[in-house]
Every structure is written in structure tokens, then in C-alpha cells.
Backbone as CSV, one residue per row, in Angstrom:
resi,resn,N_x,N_y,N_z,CA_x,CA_y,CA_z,C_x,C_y,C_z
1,UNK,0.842,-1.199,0.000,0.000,0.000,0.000,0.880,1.253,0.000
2,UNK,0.194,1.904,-0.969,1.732,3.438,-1.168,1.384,4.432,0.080
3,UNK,2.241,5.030,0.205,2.180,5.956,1.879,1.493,6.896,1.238
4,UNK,0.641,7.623,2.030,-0.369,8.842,1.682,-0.264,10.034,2.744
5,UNK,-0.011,10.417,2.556,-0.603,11.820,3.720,0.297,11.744,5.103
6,UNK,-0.608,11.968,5.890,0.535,12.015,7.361,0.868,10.905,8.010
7,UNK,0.423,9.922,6.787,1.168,8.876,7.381,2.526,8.388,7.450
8,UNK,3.300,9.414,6.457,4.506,9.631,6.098,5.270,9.786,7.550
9,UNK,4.864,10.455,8.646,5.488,10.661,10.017,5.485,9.476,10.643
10,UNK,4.222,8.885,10.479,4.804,7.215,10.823,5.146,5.898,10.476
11,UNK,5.746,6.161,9.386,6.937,5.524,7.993,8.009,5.164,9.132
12,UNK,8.077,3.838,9.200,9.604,3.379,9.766,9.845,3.877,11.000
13,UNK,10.823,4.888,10.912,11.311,5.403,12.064,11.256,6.776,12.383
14,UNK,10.212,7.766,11.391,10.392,9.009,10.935,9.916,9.695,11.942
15,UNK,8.998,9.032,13.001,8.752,9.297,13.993,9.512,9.381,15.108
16,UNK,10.083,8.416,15.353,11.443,8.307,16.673,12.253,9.422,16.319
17,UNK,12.525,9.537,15.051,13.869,10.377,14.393,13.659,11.604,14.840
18,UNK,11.898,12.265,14.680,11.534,13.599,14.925,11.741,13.586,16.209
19,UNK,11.310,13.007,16.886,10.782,12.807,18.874,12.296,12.874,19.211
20,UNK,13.435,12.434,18.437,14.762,12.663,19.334,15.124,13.719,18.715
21,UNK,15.111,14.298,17.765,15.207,16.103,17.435,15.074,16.948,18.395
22,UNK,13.639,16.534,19.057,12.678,17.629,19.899,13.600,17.387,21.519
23,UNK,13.947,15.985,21.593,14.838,15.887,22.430,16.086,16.819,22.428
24,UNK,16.772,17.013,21.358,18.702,17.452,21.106,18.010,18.804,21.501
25,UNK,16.953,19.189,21.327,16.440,20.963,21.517,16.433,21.103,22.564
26,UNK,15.795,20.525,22.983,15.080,20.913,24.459,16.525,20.567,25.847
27,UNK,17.796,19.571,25.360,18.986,19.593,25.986,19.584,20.728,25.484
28,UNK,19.817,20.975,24.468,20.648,22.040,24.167,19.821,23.236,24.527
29,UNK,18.788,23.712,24.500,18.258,24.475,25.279,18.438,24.524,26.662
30,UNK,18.306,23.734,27.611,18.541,23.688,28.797,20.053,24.136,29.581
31,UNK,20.591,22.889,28.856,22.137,23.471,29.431,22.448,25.341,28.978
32,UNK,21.980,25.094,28.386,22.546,26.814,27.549,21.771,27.764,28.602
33,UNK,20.588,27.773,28.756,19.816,28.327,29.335,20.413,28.476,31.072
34,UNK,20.267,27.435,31.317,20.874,27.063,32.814,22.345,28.013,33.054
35,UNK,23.332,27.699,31.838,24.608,28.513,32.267,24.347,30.278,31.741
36,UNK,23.825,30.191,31.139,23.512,31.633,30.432,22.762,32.156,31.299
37,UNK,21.616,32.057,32.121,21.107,32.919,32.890,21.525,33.312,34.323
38,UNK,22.524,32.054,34.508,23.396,32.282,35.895,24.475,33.167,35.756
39,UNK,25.209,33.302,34.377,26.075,34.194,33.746,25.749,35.933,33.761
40,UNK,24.225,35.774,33.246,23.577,36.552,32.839,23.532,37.550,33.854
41,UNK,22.852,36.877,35.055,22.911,37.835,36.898,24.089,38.195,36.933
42,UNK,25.471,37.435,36.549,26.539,37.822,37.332,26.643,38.695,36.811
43,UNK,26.748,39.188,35.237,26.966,40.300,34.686,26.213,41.326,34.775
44,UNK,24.922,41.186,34.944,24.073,42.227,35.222,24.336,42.969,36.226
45,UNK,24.938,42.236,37.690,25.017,43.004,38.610,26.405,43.782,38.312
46,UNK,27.461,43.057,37.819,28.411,43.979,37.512,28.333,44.704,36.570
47,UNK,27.422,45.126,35.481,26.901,46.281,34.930,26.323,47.210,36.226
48,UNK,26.128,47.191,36.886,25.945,47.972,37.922,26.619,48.680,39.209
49,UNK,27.893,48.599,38.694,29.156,48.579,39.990,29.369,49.728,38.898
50,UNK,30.573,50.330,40.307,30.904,52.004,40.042,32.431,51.465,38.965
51,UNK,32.639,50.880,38.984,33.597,50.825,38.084,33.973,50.909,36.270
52,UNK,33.680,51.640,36.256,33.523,51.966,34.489,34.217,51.263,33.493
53,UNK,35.526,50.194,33.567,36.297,49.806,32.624,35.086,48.594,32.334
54,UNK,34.611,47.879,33.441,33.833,47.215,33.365,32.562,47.249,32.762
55,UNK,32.086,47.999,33.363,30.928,48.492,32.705,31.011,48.670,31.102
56,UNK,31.872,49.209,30.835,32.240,49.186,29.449,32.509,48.124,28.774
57,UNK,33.042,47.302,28.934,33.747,45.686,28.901,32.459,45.259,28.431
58,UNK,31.334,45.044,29.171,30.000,44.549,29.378,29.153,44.977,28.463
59,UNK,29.216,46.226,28.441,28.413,47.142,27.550,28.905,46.454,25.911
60,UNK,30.027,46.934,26.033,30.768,46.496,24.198,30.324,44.992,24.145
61,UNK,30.572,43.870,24.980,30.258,42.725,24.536,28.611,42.524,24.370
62,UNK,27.581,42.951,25.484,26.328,42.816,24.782,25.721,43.328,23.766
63,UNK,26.601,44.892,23.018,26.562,45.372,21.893,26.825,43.762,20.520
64,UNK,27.965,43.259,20.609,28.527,42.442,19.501,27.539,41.510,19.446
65,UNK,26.710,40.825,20.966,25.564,39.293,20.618,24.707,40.100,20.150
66,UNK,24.315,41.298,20.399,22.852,42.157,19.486,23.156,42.509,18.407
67,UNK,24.059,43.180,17.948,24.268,43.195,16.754,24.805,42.613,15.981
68,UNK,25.180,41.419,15.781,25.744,40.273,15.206,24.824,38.917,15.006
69,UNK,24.292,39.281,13.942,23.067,38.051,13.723,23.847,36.364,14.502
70,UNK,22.651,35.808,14.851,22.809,34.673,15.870,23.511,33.439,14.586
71,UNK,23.231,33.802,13.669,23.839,32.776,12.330,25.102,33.082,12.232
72,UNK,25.814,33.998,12.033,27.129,34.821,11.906,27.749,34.383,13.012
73,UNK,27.012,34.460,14.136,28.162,33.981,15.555,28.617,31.877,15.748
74,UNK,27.145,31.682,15.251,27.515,30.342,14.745,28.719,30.020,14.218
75,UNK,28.266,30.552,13.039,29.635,29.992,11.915,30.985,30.679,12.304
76,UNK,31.265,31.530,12.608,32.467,32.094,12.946,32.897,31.206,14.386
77,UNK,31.838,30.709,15.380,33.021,29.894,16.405,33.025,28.637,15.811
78,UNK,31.946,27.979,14.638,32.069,26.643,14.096,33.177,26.442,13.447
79,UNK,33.816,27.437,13.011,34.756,27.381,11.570,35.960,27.969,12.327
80,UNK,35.708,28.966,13.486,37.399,29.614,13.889,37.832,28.878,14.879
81,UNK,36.585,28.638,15.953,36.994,27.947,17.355,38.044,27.061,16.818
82,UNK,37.622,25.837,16.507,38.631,24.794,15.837,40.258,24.864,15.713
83,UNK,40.307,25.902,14.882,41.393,27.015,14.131,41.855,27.271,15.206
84,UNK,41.367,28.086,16.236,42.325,28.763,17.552,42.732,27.558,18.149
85,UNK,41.795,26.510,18.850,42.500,25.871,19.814,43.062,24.531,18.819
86,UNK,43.476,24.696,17.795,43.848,23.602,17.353,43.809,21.959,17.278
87,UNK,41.960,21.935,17.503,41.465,20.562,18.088,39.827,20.773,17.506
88,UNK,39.288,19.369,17.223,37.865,19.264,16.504,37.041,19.555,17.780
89,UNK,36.403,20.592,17.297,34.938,20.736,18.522,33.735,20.671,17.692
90,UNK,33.290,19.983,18.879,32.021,19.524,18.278,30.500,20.181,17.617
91,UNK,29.606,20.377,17.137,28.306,20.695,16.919,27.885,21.812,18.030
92,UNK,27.737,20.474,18.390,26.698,20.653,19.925,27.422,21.454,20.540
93,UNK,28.917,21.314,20.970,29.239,22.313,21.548,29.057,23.487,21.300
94,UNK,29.299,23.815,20.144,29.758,25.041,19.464,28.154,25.894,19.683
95,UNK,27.200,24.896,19.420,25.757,25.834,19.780,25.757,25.645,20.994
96,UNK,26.390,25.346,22.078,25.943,25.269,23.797,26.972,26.990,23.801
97,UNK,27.668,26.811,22.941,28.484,28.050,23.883,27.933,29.625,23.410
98,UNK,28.172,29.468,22.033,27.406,30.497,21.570,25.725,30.994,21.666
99,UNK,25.354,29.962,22.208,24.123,30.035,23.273,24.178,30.960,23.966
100,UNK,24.965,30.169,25.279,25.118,30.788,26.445,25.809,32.057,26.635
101,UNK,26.688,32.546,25.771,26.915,33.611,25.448,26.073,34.826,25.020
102,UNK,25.124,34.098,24.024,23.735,34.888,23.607,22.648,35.410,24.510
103,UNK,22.712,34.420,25.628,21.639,34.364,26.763,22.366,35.121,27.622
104,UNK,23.392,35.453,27.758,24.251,35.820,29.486,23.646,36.929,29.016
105,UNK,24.545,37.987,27.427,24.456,38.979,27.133,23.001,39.820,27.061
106,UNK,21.767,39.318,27.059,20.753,39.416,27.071,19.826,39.386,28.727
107,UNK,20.438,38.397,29.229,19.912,38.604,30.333,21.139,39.379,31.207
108,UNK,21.379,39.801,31.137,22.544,40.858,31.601,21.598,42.342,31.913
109,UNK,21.211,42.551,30.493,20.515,43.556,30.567,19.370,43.984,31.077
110,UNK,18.624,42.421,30.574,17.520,42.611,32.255,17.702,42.996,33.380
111,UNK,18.714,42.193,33.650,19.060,42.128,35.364,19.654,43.575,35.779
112,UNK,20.188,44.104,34.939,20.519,45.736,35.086,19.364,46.179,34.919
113,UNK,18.497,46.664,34.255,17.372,47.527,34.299,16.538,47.247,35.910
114,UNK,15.935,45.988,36.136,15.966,45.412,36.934,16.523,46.203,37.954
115,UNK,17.672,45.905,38.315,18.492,46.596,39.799,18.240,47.810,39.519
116,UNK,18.491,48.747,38.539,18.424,50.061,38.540,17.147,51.259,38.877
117,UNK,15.869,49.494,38.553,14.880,50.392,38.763,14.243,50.286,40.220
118,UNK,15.088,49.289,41.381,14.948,49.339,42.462,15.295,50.858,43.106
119,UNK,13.625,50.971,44.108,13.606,52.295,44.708,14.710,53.054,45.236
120,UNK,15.100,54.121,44.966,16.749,54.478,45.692,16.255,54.285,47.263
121,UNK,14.643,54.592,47.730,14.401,54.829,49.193,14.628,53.772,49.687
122,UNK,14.647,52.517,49.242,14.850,51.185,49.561,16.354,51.464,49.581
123,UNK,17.089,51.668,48.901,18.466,51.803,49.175,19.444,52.817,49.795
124,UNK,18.360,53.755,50.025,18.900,54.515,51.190,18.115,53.794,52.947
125,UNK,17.288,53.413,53.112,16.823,52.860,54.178,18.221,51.401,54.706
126,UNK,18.760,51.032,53.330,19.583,50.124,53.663,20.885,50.756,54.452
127,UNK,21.237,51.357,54.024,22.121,52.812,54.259,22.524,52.926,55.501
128,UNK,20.962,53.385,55.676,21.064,54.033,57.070,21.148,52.585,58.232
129,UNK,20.886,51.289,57.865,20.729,50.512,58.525,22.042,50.033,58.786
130,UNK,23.145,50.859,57.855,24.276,50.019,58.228,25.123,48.878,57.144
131,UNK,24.046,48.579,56.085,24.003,47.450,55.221,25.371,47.710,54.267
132,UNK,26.386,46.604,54.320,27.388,46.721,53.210,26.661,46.464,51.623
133,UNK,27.543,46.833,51.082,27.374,46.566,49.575,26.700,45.037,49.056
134,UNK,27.093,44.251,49.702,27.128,43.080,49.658,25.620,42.296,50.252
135,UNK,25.512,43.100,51.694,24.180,42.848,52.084,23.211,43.836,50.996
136,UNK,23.411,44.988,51.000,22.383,45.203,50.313,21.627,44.422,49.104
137,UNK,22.633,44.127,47.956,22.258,43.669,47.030,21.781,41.819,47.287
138,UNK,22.039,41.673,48.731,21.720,40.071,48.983,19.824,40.202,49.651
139,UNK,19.817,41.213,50.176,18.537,42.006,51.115,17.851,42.501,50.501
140,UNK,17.832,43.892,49.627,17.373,44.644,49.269,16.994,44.533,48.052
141,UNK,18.588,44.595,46.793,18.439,45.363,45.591,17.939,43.638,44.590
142,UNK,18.456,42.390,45.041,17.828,41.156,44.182,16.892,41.044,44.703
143,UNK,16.367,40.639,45.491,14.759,40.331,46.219,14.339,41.230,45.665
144,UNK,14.318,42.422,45.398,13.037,43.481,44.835,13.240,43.308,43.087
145,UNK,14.584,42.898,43.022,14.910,43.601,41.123,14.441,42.101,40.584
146,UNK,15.224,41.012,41.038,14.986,40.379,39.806,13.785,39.071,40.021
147,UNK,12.716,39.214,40.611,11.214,38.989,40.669,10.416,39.694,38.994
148,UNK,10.786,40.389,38.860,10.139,41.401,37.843,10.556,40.865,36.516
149,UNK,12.091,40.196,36.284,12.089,40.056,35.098,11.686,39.229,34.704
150,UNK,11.322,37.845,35.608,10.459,36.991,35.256,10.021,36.561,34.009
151,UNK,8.555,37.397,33.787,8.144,37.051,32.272,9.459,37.721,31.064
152,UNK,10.092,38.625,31.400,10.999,39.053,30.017,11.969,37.695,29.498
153,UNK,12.486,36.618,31.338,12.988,35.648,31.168,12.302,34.513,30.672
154,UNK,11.403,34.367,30.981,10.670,33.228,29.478,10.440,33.591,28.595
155,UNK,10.231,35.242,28.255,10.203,35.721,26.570,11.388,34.951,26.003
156,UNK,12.645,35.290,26.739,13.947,34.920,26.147,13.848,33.245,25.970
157,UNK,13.444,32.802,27.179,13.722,31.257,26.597,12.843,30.588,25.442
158,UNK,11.761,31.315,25.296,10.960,30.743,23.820,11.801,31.292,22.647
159,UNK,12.555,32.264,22.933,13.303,32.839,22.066,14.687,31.741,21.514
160,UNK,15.008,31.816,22.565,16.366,30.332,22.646,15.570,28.951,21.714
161,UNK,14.245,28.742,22.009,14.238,27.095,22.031,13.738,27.394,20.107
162,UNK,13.053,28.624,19.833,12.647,28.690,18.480,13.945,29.225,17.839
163,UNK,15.060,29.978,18.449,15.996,30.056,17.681,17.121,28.781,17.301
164,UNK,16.719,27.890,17.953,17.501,26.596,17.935,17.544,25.734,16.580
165,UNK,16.517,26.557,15.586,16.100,25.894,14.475,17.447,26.455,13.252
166,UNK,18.318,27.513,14.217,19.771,27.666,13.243,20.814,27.217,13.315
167,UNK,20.478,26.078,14.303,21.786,24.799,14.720,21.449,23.790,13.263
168,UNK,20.297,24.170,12.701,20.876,23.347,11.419,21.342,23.432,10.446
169,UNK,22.271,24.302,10.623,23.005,24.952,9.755,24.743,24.700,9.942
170,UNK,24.777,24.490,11.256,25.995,24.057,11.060,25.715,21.947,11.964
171,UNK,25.054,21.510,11.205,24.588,20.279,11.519,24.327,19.756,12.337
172,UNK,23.793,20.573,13.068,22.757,19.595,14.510,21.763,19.026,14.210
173,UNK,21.529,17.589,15.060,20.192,16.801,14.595,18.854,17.322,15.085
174,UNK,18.767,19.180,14.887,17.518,19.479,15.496,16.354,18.990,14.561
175,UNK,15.153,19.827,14.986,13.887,19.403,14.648,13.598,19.607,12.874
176,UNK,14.412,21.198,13.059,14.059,21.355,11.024,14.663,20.430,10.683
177,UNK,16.521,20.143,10.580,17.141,19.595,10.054,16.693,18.330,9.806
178,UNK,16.137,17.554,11.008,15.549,16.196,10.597,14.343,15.906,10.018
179,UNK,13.343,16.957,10.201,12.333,17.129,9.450,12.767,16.914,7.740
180,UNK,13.432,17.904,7.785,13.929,18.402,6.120,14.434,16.590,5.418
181,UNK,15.056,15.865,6.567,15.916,15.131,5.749,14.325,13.800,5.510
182,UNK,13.571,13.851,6.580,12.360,12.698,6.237,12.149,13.593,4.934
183,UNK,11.455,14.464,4.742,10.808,15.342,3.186,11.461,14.512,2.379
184,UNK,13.336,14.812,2.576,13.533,14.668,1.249,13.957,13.072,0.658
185,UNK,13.494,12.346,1.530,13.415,10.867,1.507,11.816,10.411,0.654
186,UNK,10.763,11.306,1.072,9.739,11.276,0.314,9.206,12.381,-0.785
187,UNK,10.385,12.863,-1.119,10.115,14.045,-2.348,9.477,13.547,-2.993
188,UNK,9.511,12.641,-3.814,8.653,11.928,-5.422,7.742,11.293,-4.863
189,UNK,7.748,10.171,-4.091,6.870,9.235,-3.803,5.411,10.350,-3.227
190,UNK,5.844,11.146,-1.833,4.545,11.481,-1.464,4.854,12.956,-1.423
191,UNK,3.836,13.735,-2.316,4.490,15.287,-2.639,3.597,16.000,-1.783
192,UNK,3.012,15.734,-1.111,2.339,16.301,0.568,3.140,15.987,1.776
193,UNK,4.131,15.302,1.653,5.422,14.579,2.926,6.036,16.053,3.518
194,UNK,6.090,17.352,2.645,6.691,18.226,3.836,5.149,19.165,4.602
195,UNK,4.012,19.460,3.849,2.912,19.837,4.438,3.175,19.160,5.784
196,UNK,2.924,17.863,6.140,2.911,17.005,6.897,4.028,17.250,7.979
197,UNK,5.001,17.016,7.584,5.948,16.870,8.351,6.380,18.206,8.936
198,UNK,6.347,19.361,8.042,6.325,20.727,8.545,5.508,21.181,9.300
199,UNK,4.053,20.911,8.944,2.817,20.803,9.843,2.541,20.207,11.305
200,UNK,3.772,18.940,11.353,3.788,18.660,12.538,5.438,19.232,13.541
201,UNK,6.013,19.606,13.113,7.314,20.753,13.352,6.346,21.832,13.944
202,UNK,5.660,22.699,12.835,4.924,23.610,14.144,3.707,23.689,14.604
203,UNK,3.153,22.279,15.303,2.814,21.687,16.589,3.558,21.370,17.482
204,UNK,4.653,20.824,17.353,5.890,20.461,18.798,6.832,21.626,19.047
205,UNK,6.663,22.635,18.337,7.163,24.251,17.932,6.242,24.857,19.256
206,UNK,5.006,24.880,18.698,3.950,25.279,19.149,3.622,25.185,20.914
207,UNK,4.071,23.164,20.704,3.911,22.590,22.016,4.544,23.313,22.852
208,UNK,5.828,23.336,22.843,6.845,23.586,23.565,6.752,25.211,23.855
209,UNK,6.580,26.115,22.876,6.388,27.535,23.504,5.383,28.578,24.169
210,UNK,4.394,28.326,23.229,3.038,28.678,24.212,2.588,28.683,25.655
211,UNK,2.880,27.775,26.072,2.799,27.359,27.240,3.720,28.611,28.472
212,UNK,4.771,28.882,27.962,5.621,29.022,28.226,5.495,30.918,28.189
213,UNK,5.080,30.986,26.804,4.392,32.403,26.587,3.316,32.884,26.925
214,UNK,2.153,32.217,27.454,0.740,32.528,28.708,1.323,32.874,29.893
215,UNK,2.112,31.758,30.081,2.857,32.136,31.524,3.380,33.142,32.181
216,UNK,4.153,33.747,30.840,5.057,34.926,30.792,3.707,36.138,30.966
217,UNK,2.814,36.116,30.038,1.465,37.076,29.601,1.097,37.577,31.102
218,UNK,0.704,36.538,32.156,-0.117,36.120,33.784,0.938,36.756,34.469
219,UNK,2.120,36.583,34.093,3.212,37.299,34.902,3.474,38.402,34.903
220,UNK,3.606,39.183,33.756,3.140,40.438,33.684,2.061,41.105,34.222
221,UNK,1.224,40.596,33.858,-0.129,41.598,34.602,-0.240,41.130,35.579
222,UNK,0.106,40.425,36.411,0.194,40.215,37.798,1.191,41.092,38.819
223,UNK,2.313,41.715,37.773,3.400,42.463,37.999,3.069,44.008,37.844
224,UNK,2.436,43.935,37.133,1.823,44.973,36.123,0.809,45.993,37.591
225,UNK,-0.670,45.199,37.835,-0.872,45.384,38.883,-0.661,45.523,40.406
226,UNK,0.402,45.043,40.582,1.285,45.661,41.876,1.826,47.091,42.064
């Protein structure tokens, strides 16, 4: 019986193949995420110290992940990393780092707006209490600042898990890439095989972010109203 329609996704193995795609995403999302947003605080708060070389340091590098398309930073550590340390690195790596690099620099800036827009009266009350630098920002200036960025931080991670679809470019077994390669296994035979298969890409697209983006929506206006 010739394959028809969406049954093409459950041809052989075309199914497992997709379901461990959605898997390599959702790891490489995680780890990245996990070191990038812990990165992200550290830098944020030191965007906020009186020291200006730094500040600058910080400033110029979250300038280069914003303005440097997320494809461009790919290929330049896929193709140079290698080159510098004189040793094969891998895929996966190469999108875990330039990830987490993407994410620090981004949530950096949260976490500064964030602290900055904590009340000065809150930080003069600390003041007067005596509070070092150290307590304050352990007391005062995180407990109040970074509650708030909350929803901007799951904007970013739907951002991460849908931008993950440019790891197939320098050959990760994500979700397009393996999608693309079932299609082109059924180009002739079934000429509805990418409707299908694309069609079900953004449903597990879908799955995975929405959820994630209501959340963010409730968080806001819950923030919003305070």
C-alpha cells in the first residue's frame, strides 16, 4: 500500500527520528539556558558597579551578541573555534556556547534595568541601617529587582528554544534539520510529505512555547498590577 498523507510521520522510524530532534532541543536548550542565565545575573550586577572599565567591557560585549546576527556567531566559532585551539569541537558544543553567550548577554541587561529600577528609598533605608554593599544587594536590591524580570525571562527562553532551528546549519540533529531530511526521503513518492511533516514541526514548535508564553502574559499583569 503506497504511503499517503501524514502517514509519512509514521513511515519506519520518521517518527522516533523527529521525537529525538525535539529531544537534542530541548537539551541544548537547557544546558545553555541554565549557564547563560546564571552568567547573565553575574553580569548584570556587575553592569551595575561604580567601576567603568567594566561596565564598558560589558556594555561592548552585549553590543557584539545584538548586533551580530545569531547565524554569523555560529559559523564564525564553528569554523574559527577549531582554528584557535587547534582541536575538533564539536556541533553541539559550538551551539551550547554560543548560546550561552547569547543568553548571558541578554539577560545581563535585564538584570541591570531590573536593579536600577529598584527604589533608591529602599536603598537609602539600607544605608542608614548600616548594610554593606554586599548585604544590600543580597537584602534589598535582588529580592526586589529580579522577581520582575520573570516574564521578560521566558520571553527569552521561547526565544532560545525557536531560535535553535539555526543549529541546522551548522549540523545539529535538530527538529528542522531532521524534518527536512524525512521530506527529502519522500520528495517523489509522497508530494504532501513536507505539508505534513512541517505541519507537525509547528505543533511540537507550538507545544513547547506557548505554554511558556501565557505564563510569561499572567506574569506580567500580575506584575503589572502591583
Amino acid at each position: 500500500m503506497p504511503i499517503t498523507g501524514y502517514r509519512v510521520l509514521f513511515e519506519g522510524n520518521n517518527l522516533a527520528r523527529i521525537l529525538e530532534s525535539v529531544l537534542v532541543v530541548i537539551k541544548l536548550s537547557l544546558i545553555a539556558l541554565v549557564i547563560g542565565l546564571l552568567l547573565g545575573i553575574i553580569f548584570g550586577i556587575q553592569r551595575t558597579s561604580s567601576f567603568k572599565p567594566l561596565r564598558w567591557l560589558l556594555q561592548a560585549y552585549l553590543e557584539v551578541f545584538r548586533i551580530v546576527p545569531l547565524l554569523v556567531l555560529l559559523f564564525v566559532f564553528y569554523y574559527i573555534l577549531p582554528e584557535a585551539l587547534g582541536a575538533e569541537v564539536g556541533n553541539q558544543t559550538v551551539s551550547i556556547l554560543v548560546f550561552v553567550l547569547w543568553i548571558a548577554a541578554e539577560m545581563s541587561d535585564l538584570v541591570r534595568k531590573a536593579l536600577e529600577n529598584v527604589p533608591k528609598s529602599q536603598i537609602e533605608i539600607g544605608r542608614s541601617l548600616g548594610f554593606s554593599q554586599r548585604q544590600m544587594y543580597q537584602v534589598i536590591i535582588l529580592p526586589q529587582g529580579l522577581p520582575a524580570i520573570i516574564p521578560d525571562t521566558l520571553n527569552l527562553v521561547t526565544r532560545v528554544i525557536k531560535s535553535s532551528s539555526l543549529l541546522m546549519m551548522i549540523g545539529v540533529p535538530e527538529m528542522i534539520r531532521v524534518g527536512t531530511q524525512v521530506i527529502e526521503n519522500y520528495a517523489v513518492t509522497v508530494p504532501t510529505a513536507s505539508f505534513w511533516v512541517y505541519g507537525g514541526l509547528f505543533c511540537l514548535y507550538f507545544a513547547l512555547c506557548y505554554p511558556l508564553e501565557r505564563w510569561a502574559v499572567k506574569l506580567s499583569a500580575k506584575y503589572a498590577a502591583q
